[in-house]
C-alpha positions in Angstrom: -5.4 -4.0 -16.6 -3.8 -3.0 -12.7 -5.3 -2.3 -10.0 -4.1 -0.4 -6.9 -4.5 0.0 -3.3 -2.9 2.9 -0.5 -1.6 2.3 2.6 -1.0 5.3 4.4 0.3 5.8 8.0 1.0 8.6 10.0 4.6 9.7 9.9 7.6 9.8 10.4 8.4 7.1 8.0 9.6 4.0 9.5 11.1 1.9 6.6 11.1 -1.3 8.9 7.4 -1.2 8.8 7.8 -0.4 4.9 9.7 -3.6 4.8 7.2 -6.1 6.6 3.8 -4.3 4.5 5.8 -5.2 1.1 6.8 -8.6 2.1 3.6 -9.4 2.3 2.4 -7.8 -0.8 5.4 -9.5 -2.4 3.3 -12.6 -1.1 0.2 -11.8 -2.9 2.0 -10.9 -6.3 1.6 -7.3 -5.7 4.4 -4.8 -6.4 5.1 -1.0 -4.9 4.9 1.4 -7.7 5.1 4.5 -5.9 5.9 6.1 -2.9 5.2 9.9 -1.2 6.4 11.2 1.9 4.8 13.7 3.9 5.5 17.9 3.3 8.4 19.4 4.1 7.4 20.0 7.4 6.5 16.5 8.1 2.9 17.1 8.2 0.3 14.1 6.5 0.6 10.5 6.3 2.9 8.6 4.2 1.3 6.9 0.9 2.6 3.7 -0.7 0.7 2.3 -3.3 0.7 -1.2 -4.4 -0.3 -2.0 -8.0 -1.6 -6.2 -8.6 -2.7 -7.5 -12.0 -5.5 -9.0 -10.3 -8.4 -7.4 -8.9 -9.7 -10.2 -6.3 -5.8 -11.0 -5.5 -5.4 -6.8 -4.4 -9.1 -7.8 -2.2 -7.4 -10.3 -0.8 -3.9 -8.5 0.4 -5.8 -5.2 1.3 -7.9 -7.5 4.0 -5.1 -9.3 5.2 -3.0 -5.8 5.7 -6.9 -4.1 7.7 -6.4 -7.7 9.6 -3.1 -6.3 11.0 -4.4 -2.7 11.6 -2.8 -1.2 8.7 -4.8 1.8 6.8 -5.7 0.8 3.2 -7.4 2.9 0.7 -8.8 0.8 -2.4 -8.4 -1.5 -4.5 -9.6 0.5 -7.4 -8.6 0.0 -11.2 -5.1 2.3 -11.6 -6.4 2.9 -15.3 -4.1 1.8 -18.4 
């Protein structure tokens, strides 16, 4: 079973920031398994989702990223 969270952030995208989120997933086992950029007119947040095999492990990394004043929707079960 996977689970998933969302960080979202208000664009533009900033692939630097990208870079330091998914690090520390990486740190936590967690992977990113999807990415969506705002509409064509750069309105809306961008989404990246992180998918864990663990449930208490994707707890765990979605506190640590609120910690650092990151936006993070979930951990809910992605669904096999």
């Amino acid at each position: 079973m996977s689970f998933m969270f969302e960080v979202l952030y208000q664009s533009p995208s900033d692939r630097r920031r990208e870079a330091v989120i998914s690090d520390r997933i990486g740190q936590f086992g967690g992977r990113l398994s999807y990415r969506e950029e705002p509409d064509v007119v750069g309105a809306g947040p961008v989404s990246l989702t992180y998918e864990f095999g663990d449930l208490q492990v994707a707890h765990q990394a979605a506190s640590s990223l609120r910690a650092q004043g990151e936006h993070v929707e979930g951990p809910v079960d992605y669904g096999e």
